[in-house]
N, CA, C and O atoms as CSV, one atom per row, in Angstrom:
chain,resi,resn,atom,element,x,y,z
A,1,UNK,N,N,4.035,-12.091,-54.405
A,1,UNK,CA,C,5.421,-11.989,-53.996
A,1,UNK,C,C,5.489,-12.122,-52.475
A,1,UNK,O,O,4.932,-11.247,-51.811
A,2,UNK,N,N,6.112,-13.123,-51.857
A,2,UNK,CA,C,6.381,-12.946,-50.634
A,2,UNK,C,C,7.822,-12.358,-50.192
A,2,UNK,O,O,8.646,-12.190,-51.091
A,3,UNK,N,N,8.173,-12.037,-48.875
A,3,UNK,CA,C,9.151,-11.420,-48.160
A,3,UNK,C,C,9.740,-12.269,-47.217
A,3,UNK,O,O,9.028,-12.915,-46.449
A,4,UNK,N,N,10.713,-12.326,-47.194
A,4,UNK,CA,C,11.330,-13.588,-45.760
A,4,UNK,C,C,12.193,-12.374,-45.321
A,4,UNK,O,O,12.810,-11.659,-46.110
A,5,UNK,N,N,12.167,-12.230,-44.025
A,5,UNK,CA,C,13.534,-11.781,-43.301
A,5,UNK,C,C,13.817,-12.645,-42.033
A,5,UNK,O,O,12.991,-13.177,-41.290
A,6,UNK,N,N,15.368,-12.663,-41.948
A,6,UNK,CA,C,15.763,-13.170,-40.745
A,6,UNK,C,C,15.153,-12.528,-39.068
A,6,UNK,O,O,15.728,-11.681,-38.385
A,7,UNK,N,N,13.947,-13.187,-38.760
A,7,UNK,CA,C,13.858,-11.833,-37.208
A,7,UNK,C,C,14.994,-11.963,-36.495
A,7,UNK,O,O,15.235,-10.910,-35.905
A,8,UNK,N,N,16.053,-13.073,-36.231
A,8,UNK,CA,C,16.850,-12.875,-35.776
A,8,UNK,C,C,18.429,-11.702,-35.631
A,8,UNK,O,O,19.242,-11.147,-34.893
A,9,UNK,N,N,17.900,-11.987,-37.157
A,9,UNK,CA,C,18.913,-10.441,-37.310
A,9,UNK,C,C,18.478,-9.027,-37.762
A,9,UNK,O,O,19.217,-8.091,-38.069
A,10,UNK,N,N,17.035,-9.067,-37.738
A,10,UNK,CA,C,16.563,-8.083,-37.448
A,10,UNK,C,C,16.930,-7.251,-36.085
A,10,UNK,O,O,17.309,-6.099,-35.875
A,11,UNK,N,N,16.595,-8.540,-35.143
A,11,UNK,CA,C,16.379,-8.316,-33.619
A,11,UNK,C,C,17.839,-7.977,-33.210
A,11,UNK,O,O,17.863,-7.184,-32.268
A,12,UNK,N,N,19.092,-8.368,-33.669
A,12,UNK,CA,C,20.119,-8.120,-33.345
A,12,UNK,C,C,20.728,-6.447,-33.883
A,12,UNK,O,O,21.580,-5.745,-33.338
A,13,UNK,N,N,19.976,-6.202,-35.050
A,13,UNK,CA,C,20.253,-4.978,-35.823
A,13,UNK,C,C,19.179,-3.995,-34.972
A,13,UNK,O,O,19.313,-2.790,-35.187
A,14,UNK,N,N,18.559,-4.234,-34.414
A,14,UNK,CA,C,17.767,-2.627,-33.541
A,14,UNK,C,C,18.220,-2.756,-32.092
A,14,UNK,O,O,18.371,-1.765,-31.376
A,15,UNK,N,N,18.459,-4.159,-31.629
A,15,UNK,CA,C,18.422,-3.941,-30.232
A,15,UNK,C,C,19.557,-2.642,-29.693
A,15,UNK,O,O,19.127,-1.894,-28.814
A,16,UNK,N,N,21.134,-2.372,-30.282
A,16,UNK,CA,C,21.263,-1.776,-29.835
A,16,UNK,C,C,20.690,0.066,-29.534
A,16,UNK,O,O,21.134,0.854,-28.699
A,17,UNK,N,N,19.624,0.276,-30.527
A,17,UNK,CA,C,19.186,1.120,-30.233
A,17,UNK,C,C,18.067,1.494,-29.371
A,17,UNK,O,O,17.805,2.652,-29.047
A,18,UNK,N,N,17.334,0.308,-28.966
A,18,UNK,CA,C,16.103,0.231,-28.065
A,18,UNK,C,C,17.554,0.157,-26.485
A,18,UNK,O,O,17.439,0.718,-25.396
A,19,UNK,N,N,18.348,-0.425,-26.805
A,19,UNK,CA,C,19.701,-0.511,-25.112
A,19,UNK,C,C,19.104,1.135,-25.193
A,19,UNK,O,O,17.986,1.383,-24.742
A,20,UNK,N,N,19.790,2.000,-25.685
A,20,UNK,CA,C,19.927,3.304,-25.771
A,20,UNK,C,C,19.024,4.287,-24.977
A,20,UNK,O,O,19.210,4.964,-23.966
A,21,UNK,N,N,17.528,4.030,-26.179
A,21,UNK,CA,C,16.579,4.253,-26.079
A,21,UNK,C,C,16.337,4.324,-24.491
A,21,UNK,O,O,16.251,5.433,-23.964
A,22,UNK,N,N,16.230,3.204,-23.756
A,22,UNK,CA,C,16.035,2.251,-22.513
A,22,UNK,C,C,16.931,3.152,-21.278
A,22,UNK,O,O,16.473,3.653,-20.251
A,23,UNK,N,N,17.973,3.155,-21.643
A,23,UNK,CA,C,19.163,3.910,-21.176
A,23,UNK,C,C,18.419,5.897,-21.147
A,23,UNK,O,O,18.299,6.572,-20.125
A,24,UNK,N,N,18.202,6.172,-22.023
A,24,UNK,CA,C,17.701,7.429,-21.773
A,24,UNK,C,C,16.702,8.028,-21.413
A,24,UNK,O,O,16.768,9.258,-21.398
A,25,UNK,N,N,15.429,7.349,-20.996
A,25,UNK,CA,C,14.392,6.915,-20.119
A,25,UNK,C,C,14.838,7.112,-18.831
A,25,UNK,O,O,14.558,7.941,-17.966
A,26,UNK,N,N,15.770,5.955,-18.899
A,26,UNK,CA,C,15.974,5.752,-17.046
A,26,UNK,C,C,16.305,7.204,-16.522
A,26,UNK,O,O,15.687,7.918,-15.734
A,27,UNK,N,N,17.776,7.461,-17.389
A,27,UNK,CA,C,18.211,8.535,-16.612
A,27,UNK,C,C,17.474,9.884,-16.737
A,27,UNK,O,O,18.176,10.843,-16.417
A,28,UNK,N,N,16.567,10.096,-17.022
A,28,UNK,CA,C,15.192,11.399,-17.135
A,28,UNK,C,C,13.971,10.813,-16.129
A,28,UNK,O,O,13.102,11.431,-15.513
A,29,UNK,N,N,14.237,9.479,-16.207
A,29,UNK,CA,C,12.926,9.669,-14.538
A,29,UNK,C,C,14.107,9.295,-13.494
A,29,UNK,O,O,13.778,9.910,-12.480
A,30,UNK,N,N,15.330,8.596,-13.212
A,30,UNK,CA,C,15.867,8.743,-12.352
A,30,UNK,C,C,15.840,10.101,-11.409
A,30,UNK,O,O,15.570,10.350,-10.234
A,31,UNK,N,N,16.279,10.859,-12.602
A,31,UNK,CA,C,16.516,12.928,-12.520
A,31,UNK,C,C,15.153,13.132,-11.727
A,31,UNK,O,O,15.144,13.660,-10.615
A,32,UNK,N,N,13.756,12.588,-12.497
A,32,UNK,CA,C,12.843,13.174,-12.269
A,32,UNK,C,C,11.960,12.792,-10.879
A,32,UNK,O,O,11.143,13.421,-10.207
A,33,UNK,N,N,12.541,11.442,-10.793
A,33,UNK,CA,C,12.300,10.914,-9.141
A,33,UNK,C,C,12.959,11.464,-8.410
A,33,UNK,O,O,12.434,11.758,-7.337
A,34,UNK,N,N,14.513,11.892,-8.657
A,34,UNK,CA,C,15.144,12.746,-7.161
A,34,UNK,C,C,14.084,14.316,-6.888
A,34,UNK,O,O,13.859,14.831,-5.793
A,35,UNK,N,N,13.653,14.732,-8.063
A,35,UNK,CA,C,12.910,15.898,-8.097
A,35,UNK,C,C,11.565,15.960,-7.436
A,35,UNK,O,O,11.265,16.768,-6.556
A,36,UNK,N,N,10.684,14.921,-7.999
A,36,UNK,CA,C,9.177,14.710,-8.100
A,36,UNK,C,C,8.931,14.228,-6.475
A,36,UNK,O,O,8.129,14.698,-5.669
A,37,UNK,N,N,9.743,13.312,-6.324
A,37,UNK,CA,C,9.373,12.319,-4.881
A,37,UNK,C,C,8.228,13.579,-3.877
A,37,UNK,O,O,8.119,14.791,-3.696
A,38,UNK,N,N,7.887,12.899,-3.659
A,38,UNK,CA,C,6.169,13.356,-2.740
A,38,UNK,C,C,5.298,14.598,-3.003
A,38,UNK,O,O,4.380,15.043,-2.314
A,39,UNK,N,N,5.902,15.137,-4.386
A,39,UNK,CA,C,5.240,16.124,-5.292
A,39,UNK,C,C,3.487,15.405,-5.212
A,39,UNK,O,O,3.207,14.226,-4.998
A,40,UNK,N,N,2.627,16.426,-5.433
A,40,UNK,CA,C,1.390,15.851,-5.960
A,40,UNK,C,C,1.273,15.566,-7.543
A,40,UNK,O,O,1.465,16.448,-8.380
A,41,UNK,N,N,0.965,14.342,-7.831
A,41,UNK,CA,C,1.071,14.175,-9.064
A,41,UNK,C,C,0.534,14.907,-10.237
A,41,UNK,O,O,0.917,14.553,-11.352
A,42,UNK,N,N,-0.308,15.888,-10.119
A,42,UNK,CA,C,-0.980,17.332,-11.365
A,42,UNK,C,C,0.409,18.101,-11.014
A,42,UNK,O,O,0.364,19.202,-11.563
A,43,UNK,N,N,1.413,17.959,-10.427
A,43,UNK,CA,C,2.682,18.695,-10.446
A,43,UNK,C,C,3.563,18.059,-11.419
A,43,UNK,O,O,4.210,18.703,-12.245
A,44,UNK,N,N,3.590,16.386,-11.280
A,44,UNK,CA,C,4.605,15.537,-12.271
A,44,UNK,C,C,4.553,15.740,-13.237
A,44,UNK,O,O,5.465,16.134,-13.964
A,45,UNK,N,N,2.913,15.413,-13.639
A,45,UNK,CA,C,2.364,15.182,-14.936
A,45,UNK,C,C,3.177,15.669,-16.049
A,45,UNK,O,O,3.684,14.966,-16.923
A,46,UNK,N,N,3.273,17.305,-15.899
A,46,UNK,CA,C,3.709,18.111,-16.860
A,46,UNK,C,C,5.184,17.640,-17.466
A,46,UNK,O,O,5.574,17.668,-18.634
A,47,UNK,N,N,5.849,17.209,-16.296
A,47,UNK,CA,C,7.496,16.879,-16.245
A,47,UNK,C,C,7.652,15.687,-17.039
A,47,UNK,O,O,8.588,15.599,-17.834
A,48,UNK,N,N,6.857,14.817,-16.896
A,48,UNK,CA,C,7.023,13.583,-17.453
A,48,UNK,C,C,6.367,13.611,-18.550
A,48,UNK,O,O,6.448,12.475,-19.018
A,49,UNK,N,N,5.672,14.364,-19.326
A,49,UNK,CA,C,4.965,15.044,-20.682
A,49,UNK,C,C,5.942,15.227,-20.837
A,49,UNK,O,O,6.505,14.138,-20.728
A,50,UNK,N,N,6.897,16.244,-21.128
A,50,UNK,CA,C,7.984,16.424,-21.599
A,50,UNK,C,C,8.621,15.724,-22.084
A,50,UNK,O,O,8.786,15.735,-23.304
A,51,UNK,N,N,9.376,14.609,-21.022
A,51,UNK,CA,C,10.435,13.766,-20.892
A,51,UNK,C,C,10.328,12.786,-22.376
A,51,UNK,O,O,11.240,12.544,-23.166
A,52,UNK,N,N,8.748,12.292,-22.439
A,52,UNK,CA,C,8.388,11.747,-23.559
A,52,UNK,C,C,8.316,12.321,-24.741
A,52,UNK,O,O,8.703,11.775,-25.775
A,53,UNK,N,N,7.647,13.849,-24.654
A,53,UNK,CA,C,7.606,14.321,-26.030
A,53,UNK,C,C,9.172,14.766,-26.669
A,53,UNK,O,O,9.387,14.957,-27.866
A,54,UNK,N,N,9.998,14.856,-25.777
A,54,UNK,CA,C,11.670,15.406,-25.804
A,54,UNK,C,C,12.235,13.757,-26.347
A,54,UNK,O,O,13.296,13.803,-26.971
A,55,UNK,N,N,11.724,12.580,-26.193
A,55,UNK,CA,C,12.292,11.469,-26.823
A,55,UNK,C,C,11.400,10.801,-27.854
A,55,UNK,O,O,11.424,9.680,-28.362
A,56,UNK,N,N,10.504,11.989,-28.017
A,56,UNK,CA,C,9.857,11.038,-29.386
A,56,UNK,C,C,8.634,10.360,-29.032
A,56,UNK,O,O,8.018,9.893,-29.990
A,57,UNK,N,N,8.205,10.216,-28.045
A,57,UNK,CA,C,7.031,9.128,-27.463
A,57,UNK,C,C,6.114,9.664,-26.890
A,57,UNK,O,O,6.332,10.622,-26.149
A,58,UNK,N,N,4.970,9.219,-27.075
A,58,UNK,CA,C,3.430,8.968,-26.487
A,58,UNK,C,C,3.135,8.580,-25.763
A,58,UNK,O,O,3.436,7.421,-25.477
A,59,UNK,N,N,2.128,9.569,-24.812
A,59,UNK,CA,C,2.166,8.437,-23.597
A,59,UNK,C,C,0.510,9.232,-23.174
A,59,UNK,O,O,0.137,10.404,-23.125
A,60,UNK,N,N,-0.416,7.403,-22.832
A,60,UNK,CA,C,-1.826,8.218,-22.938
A,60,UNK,C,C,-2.370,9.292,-21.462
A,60,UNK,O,O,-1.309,9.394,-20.847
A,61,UNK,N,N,-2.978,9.747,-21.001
A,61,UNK,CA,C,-3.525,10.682,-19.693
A,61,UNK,C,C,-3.374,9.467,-18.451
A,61,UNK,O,O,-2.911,9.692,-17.334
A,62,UNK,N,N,-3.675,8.679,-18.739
A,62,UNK,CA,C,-4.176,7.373,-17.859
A,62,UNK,C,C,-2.708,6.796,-17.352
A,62,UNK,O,O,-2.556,6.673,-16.137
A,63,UNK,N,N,-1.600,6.429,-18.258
A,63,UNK,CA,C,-0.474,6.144,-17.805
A,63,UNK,C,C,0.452,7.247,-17.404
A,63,UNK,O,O,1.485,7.020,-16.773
A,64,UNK,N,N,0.158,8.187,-17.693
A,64,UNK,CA,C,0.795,9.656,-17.273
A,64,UNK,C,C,0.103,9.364,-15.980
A,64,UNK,O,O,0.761,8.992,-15.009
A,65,UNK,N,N,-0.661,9.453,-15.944
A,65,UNK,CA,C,-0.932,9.761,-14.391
A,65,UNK,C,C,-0.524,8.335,-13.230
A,65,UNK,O,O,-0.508,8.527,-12.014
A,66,UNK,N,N,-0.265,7.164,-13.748
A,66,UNK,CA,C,-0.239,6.192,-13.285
A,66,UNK,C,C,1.541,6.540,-12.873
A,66,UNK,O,O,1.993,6.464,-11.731
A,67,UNK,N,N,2.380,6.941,-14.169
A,67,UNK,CA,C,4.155,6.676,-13.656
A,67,UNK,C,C,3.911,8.214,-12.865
A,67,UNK,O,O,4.942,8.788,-12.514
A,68,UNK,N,N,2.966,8.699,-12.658
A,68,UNK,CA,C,3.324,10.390,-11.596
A,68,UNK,C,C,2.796,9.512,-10.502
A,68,UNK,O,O,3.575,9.863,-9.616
A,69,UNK,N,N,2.091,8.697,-9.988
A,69,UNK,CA,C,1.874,8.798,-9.088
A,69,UNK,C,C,2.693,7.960,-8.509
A,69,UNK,O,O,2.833,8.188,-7.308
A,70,UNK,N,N,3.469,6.802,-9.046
A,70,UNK,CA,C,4.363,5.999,-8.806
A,70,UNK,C,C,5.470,6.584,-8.202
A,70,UNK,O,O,6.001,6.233,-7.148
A,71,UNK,N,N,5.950,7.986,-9.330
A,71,UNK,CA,C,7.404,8.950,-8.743
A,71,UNK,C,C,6.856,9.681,-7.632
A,71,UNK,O,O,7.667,9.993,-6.760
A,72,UNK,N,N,5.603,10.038,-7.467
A,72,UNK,CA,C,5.044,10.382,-6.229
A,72,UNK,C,C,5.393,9.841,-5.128
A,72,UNK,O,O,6.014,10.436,-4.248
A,73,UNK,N,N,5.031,8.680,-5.077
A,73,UNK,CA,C,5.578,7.695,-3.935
A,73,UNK,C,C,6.543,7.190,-3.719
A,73,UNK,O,O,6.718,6.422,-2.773
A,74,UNK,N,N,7.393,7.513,-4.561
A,74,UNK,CA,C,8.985,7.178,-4.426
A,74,UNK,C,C,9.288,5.764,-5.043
A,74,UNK,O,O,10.436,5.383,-4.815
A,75,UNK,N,N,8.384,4.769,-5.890
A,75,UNK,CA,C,8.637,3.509,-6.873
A,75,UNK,C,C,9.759,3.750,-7.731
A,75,UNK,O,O,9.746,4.553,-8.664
A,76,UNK,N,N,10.656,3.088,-7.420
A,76,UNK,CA,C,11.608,3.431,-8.811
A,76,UNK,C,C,11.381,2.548,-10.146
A,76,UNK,O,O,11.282,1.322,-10.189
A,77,UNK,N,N,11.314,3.557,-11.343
A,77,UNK,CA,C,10.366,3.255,-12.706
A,77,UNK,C,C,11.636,2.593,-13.541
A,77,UNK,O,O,12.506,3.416,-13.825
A,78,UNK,N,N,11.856,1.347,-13.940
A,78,UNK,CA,C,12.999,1.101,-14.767
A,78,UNK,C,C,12.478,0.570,-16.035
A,78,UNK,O,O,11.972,-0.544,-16.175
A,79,UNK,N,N,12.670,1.594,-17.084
A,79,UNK,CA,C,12.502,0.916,-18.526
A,79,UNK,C,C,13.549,0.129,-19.065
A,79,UNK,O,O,14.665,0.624,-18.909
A,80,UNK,N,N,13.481,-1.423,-19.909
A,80,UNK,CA,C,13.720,-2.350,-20.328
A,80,UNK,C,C,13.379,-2.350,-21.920
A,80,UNK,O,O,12.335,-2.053,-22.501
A,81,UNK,N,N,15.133,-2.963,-22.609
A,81,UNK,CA,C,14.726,-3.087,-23.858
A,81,UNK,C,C,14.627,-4.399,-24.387
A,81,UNK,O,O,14.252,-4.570,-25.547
């Protein structure tokens, strides 16, 4: 038995929830960059653990420490859906 689906309207039927998704990211490291900026990053870490486990998501030691050190330095982090 095979399966056909349209990806096109797949892709049209989730995107608005990855907009969302995308959208509620930003504004939790926006928050967390006015906060974090020149924090040492074993200070972020914890904050941005949260932010992810509070939306559902995983995120490994290695990139945790990579977006802390980014809000460390003041990079502004923009997630894209």
């Amino acid at each position: 038995m095979k399966i056909n689906f349209d990806e096109k309207a797949l892709q049209k039927l989730v995107q608005p929830a990855m907009d969302e998704m995308a959208k509620g990211y930003n504004r939790d490291f926006e928050s967390l960059a006015r906060q974090y900026r020149g924090k040492p990053v074993e200070q972020i870490k914890p904050a941005l653990q949260r932010i992810f486990k509070k939306r559902g998501g995983k995120i490994s030691d290695p990139e945790l420490s990579d977006y802390a050190q980014q809000i460390s330095d003041g990079v502004k982090i923009i997630f894209r859906s």
